[in-house]
C-alpha positions in Angstrom: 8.1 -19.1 -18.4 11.4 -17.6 -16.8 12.4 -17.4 -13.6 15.1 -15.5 -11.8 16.1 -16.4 -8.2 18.6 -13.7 -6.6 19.8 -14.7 -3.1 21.4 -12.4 -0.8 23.9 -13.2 2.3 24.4 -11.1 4.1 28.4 -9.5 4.8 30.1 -11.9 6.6 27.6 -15.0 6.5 29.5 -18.2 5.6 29.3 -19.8 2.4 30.8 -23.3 1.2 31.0 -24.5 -2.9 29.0 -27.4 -2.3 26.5 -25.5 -1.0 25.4 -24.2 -4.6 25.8 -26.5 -7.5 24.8 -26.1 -10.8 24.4 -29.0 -13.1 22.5 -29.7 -16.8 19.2 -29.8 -15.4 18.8 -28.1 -12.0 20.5 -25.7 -9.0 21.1 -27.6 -5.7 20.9 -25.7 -2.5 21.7 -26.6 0.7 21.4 -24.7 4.2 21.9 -21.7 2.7 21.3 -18.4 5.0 20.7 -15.4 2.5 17.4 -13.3 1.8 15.5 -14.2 -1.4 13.9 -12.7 -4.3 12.1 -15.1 -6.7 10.6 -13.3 -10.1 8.4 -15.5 -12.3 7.6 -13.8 -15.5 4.3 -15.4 -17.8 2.9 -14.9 -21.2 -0.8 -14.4 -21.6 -1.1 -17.9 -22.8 0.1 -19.1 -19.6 -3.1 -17.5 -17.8 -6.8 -18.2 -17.4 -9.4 -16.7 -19.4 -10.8 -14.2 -17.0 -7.9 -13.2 -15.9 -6.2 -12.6 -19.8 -9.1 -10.5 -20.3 -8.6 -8.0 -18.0 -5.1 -8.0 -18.7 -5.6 -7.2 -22.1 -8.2 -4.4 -21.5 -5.3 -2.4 -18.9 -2.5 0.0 -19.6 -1.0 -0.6 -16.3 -1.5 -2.7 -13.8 1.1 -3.4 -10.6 -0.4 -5.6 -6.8 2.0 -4.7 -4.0 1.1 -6.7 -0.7 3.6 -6.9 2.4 2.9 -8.9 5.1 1.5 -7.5 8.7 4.8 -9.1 10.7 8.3 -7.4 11.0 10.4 -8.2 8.6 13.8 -6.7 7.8 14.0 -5.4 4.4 17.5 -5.5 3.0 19.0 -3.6 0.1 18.6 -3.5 -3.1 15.0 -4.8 -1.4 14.5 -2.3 1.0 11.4 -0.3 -0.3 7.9 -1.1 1.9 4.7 -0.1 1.6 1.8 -0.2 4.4 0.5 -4.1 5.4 -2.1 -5.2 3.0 -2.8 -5.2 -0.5 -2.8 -2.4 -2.7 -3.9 -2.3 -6.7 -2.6 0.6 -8.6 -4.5 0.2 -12.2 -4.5 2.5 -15.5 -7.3 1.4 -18.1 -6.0 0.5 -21.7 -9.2 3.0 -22.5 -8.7 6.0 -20.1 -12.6 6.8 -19.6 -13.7 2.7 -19.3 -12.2 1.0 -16.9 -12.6 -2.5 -16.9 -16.1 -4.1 -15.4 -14.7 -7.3 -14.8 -11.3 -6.1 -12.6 -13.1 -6.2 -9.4 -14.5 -9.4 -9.8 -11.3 -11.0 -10.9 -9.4 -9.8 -7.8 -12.1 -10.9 -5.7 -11.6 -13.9 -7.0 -7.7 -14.2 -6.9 -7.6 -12.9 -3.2 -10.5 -13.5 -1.9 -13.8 -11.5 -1.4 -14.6 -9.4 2.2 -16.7 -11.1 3.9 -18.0 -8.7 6.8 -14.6 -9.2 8.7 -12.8 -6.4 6.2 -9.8 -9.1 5.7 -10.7 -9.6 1.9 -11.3 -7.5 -1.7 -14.3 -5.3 -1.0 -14.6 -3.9 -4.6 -18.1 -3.4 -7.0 -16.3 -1.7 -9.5 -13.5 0.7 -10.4 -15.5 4.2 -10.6 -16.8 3.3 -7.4 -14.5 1.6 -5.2 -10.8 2.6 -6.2 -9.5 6.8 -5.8 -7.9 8.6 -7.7 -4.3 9.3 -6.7 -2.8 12.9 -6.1 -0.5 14.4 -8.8 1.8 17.0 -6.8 3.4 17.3 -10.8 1.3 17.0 -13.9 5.0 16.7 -15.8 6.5 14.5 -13.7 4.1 12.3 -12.2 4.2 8.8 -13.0 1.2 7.3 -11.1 -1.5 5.4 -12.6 -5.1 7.0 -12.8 -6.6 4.5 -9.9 -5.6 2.8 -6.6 -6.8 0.6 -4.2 -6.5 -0.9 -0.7 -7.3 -3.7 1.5 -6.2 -5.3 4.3 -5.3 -8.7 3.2 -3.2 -10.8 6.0 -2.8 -14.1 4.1 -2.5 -14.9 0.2 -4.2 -18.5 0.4 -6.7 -17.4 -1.6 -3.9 -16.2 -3.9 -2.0 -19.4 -3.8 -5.2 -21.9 -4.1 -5.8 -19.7 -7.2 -2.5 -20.2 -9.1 -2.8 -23.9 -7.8 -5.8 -24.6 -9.7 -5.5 -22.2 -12.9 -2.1 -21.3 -13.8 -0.2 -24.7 -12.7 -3.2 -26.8 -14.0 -2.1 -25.4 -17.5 1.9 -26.5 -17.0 3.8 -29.6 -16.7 5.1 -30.4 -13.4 2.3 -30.0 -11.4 3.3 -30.8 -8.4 6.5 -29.2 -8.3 4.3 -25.7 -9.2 2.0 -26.1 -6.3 4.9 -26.6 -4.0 6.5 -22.9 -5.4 3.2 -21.5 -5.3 2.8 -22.6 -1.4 6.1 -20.9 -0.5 4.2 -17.5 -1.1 2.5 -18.3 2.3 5.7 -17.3 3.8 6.8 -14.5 1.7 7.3 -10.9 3.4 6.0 -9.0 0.0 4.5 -10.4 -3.3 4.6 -8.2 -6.6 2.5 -8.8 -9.7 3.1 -6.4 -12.9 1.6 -6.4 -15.8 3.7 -5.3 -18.8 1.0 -4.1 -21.6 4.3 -3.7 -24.5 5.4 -7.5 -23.5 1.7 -8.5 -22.7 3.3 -10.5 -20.0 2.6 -10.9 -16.7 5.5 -11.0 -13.4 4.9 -12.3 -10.1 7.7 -11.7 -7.4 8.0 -13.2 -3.6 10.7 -11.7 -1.2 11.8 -13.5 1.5 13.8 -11.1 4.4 15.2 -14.5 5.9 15.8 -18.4 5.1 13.7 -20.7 7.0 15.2 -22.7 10.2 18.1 -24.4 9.0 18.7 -22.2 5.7 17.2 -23.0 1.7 17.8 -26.1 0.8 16.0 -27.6 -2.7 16.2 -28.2 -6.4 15.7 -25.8 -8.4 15.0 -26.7 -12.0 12.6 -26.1 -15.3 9.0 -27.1 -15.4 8.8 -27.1 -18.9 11.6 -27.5 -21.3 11.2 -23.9 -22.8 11.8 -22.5 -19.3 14.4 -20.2 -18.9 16.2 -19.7 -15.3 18.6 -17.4 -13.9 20.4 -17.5 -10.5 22.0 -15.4 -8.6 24.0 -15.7 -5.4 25.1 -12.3 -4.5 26.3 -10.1 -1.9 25.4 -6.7 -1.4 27.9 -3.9 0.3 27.6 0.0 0.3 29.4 1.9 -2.9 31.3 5.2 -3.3 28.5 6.9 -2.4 25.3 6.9 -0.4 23.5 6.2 -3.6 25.7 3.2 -4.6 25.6 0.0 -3.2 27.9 -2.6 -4.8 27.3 -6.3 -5.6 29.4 -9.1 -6.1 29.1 -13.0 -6.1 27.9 -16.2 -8.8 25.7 -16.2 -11.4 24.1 -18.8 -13.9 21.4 -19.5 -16.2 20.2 -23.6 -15.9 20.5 -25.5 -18.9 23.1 -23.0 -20.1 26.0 -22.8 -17.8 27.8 -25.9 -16.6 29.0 -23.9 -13.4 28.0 -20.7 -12.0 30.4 -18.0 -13.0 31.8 -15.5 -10.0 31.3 -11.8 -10.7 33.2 -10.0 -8.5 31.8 -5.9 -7.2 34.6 -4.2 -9.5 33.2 -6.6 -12.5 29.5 -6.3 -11.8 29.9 -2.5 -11.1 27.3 -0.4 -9.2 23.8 -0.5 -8.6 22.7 2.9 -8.5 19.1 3.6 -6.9 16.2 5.8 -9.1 12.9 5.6 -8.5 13.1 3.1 -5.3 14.1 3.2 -1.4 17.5 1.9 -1.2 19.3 2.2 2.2 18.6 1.4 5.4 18.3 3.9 8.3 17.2 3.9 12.5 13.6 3.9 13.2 14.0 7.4 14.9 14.4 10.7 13.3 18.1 10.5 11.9 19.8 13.9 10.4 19.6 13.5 6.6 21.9 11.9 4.1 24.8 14.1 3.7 25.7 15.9 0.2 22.2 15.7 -0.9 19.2 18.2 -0.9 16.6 15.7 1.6 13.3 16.0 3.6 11.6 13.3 5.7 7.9 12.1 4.8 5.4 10.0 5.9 2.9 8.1 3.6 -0.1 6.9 5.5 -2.8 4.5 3.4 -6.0 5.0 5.7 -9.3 2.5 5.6 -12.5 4.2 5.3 -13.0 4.0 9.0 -10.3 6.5 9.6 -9.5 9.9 8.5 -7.9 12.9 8.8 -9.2 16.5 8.5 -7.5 18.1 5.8 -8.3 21.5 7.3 -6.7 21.0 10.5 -3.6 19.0 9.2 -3.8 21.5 6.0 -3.0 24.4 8.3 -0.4 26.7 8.0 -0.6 28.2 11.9 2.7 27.6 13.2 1.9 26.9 16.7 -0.1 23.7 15.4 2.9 22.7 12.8 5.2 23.0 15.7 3.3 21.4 18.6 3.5 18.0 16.3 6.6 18.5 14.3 4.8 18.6 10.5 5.8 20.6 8.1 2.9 20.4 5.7 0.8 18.1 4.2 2.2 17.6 0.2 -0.8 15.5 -1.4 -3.8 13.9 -0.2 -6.9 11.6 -2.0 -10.1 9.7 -1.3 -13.0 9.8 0.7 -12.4 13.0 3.2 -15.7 14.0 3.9 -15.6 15.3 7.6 -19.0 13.9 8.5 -19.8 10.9 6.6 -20.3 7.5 8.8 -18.3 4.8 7.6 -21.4 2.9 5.5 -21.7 5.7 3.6 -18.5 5.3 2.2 -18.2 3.6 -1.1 -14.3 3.9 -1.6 -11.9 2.0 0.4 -10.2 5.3 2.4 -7.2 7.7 1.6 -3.5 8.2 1.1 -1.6 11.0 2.7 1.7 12.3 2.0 3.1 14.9 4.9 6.7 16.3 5.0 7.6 16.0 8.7 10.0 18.4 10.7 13.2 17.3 12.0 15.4 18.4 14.3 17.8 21.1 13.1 21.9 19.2 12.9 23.0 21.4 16.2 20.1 20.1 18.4 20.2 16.6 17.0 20.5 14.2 19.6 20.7 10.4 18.6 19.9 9.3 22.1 16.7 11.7 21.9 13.2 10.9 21.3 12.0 13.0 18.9 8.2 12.4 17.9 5.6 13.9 15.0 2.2 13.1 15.8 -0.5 13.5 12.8 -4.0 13.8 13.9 -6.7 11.0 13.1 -10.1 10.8 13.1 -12.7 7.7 13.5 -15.9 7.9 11.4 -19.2 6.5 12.7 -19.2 2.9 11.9 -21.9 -0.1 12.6 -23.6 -1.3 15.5 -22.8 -4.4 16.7 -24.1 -7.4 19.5 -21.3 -6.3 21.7 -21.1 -2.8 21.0 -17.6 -2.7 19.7 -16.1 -3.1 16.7 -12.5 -3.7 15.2 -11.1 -1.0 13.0 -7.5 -2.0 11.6 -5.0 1.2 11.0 -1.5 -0.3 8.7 1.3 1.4 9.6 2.6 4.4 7.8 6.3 4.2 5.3 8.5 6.9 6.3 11.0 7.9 3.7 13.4 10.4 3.3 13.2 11.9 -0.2 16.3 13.3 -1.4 17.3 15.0 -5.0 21.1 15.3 -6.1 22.6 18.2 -8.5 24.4 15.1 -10.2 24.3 15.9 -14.2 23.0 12.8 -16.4 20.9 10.2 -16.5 20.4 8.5 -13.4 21.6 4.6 -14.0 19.1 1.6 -13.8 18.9 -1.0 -11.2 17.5 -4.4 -11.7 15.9 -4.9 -8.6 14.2 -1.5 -8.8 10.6 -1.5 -6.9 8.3 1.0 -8.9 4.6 2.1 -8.4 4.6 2.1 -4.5 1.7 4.9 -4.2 4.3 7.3 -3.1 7.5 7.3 -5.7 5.2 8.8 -8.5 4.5 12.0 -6.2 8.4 12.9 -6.9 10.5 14.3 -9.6 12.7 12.0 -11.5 16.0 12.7 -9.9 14.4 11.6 -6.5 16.6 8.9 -4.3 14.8 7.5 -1.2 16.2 6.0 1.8 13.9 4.1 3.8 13.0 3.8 7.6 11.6 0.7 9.0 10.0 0.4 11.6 10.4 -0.8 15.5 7.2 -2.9 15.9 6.9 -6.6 15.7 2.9 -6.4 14.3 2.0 -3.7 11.6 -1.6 -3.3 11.6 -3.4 -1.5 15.0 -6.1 -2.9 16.0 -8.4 -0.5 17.6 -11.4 -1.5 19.8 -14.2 1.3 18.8 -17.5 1.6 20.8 -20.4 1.4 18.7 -24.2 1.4 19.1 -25.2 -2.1 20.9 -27.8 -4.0 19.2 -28.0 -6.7 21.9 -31.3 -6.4 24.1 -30.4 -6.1 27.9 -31.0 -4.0 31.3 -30.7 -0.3 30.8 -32.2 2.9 28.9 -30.0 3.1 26.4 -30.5 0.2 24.2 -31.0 0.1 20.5 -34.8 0.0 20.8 -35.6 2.7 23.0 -32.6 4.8 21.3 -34.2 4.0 18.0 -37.8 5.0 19.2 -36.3 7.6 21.3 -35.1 9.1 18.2 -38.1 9.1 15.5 -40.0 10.7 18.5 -37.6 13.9 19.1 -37.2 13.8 15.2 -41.8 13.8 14.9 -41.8 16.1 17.8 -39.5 18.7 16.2 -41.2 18.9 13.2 -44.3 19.4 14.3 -42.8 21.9 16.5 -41.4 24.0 13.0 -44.8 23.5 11.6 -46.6 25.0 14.7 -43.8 28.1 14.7 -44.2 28.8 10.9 -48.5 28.1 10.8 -48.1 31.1 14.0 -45.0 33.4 12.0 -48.0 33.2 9.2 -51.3 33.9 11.0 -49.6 37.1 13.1 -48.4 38.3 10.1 -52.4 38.1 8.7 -53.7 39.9 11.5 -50.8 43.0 11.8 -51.9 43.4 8.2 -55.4 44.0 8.6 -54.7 46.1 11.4 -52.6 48.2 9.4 -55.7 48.9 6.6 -58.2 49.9 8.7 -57.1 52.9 10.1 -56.6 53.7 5.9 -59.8 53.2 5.2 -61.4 55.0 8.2 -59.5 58.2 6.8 -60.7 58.2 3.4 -64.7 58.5 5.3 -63.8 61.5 7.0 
């Protein structure tokens, strides 16, 4: 197994020696305030069977779940996706998916159980989408995706409590680092298919009340573990951020090692969000080439109609400050009810307008609004039921006429649903948003199945409606038997006066 803890203060946070010590065996923290990003990386052998065997049968795999509170995410960990989980999956067979996927995450994270708060999956072909490709050369995106709402991971951690610690020494001291995922912001989990191993990442946006304080050393004595206790300041450019600080590998070093920003170098951002910006519509980053999009991952009760949001009229586009919609997938059918969907929803990628740099007001409150739909979804006792909406990530996406190759970052998040729909030379710089809870709940009015006073209960509606439905078609029968016996009779009119002729 090997592990790599990166902690990250924040400018001007105080920091004592003793608070980090590194010795033979183990790191000691103590009341440390930083942000944390713990990366646990597993061989095949360190899994359970199920579990190996879908691994083995994918190309790609990569989970991405946040959490549905605020959190502030801090560079290099800025990127977000929507509240929930989502599965982005490429079979090692392109045509055969695996069978057995669905069932495994249903049993890592737990299966839906009527309140939609769980993995509601039969099986690839039928439950995951297909994501857009705005560029067949330049798209990196794997061939499925899914999405769920999923607001805790206990299913997740009882699962690695019982399988993948079971396997390892130090039992105890892997349940307790599996339980702190209960308080992570986001959780990762790649699959590598050329290492045929398996990462699991937590990030933390804050340290808990009175700041990290543990042990950190090897459950096994193959372990490896690397620490790092870094700080984290803008570079050159907007593109750069430099990082500075003590690093160490336990079991290796006998004392962390300080690295300072002009040693370490840059940490250039490809492929990832990377800075922070205001909530509002800002004017884009300087020197580069940007434009402001929205990503919205929508459950199966919601929608939006392409053809409206498609539209090129003007006066639409500017009445809600959009600019187009760039890519779309999943269920979009305009009149389905939501039970007679079998995928999970849609993803939506929409350039949105911006105020022009003369205008631009940082005090103003400028606002895109995207249409939505709700689809027709189940009766229920009280005649309402819950239908979740995540929040959208809003991004701006900006290319640079830099020559070369783009440089690597460490901490780069990949395969967010979104970064594949862009060329390669893409940067993106992050908004975050305002609200303290990430998931809307809406209260939708349904058919009510509970008897009571009144006409218009389930019953009489239902009775109400195989009657008009009877009564109509008898009522085409009757039309089409009369359409057919007029038509009989003008035609026999028509033949006499023939053969009344042909006498005389």
């Amino acid at each position: 197994m090997k592990r790599r803890t990166t902690l990250i203060q924040p400018l001007g946070a105080p920091f004592e020696p003793d608070q980090a010590v590194l010795s033979s065996s183990n790191l000691a923290i103590r009341g440390l305030d930083a942000a944390r990003h713990d990366r646990i990386t597993l061989g095949l052998d360190d899994l359970p069977e199920e579990l190996r065997n879908v691994l083995e049968s994918s190309h790609e795999l990569h989970l991405r779940w946040a959490a549905e509170e605020h959190f502030d995410a801090i560079a290099p960990f800025s990127s977000r996706v929507s509240p929930g989980l989502h599965v982005h999956y490429t079979s090692l067979v392109s045509d055969r998916p695996s069978d057995t996927l669905c069932s495994v995450l249903r049993a890592v994270f737990g299966a839906d159980e009527g309140d939609r708060n769980g993995v509601d999956c039969t099986s690839p072909e039928k439950s995951f989408t297909t994501p857009p490709l705005r560029s067949t050369r330049f798209a990196t995106s794997t061939s499925l995706q899914y999405y769920t709402r999923l607001p805790s991971l206990q299913t997740l951690v009882g699962f690695i409590r019982r399988t993948i610690c079971h396997q390892r020494q130090g039992g105890a001291k892997c349940h307790d680092h599996a339980d702190t995922l209960l308080t992570a912001d986001s959780v990762d989990i790649d699959y590598d298919s050329t290492s045929h191993t398996l990462a699991i990442s937590g990030f933390w946006s804050s340290a808990p009340t009175g700041g990290w304080s543990e042990d950190i050393g090897k459950l096994a004595a193959d372990d490896k573990i690397e620490i790092g206790l870094l700080g984290v300041e803008p570079g050159a450019s907007p593109d750069e951020l430099k990082a500075g600080g003590l690093l160490g590998s336990i079991g290796e070093d006998k004392k962390l090692t300080s690295h300072s920003p002009s040693q370490q170098g840059f940490i250039r951002r490809c492929q990832s969000p990377s800075r922070t910006l205001l909530y509002n519509h800002p004017p884009a980053p300087k020197d580069f080439t940007c434009a402001l999009h929205t990503y919205l991952t929508l459950p199966s009760s919601v929608f939006i109609d392409q053809y409206q949001v498609g539209t090129d009229d003007p006066l639409f586009l500017q009445e809600h400050n959009l600019v187009a919609v760039r890519a779309f997938s999943g269920e979009t059918d305009l009149e389905a009810p939501d039970w007679a969907i079998d995928r999970w929803g849609s993803t939506w990628l929409l350039e949105l307008a911006t105020p022009s740099a003369d205008s631009a007001d940082p005090a103003s409150n400028w606002t895109s609004t995207i249409p939505m739909h709700l689809r027709y979804l189940n009766p229920s006792e009280s005649g309402y039921r819950s239908a979740a909406v995540p929040w959208p990530v809003v991004f701006w996406a900006c290319s640079t006429e830099e020559e070369g190759e783009m440089g690597k970052n460490p901490f780069d998040r990949t395969n967010l649903g979104y970064d594949g729909l862009f060329g390669p030379r893409t940067i993106f710089y992050q908004l975050h948003p305002a609200s303290q809870h990430l998931v809307e709940e809406l209260d939708v009015p349904v058919l009510k199945l509970k008897d009571g006073e009144g006409l218009f209960q389930a019953r009489n509606i239902e009775l109400g409606t195989s009657v008009v439905i009877i009564l109509g078609f008898l009522w085409i029968i009757w039309r089409l038997a009369r359409v057919v016996w007029a038509t009989g009779l003008g035609a026999n009119e028509v033949k006499r006066p023939e053969t009344h002729e042909k006498k005389e």
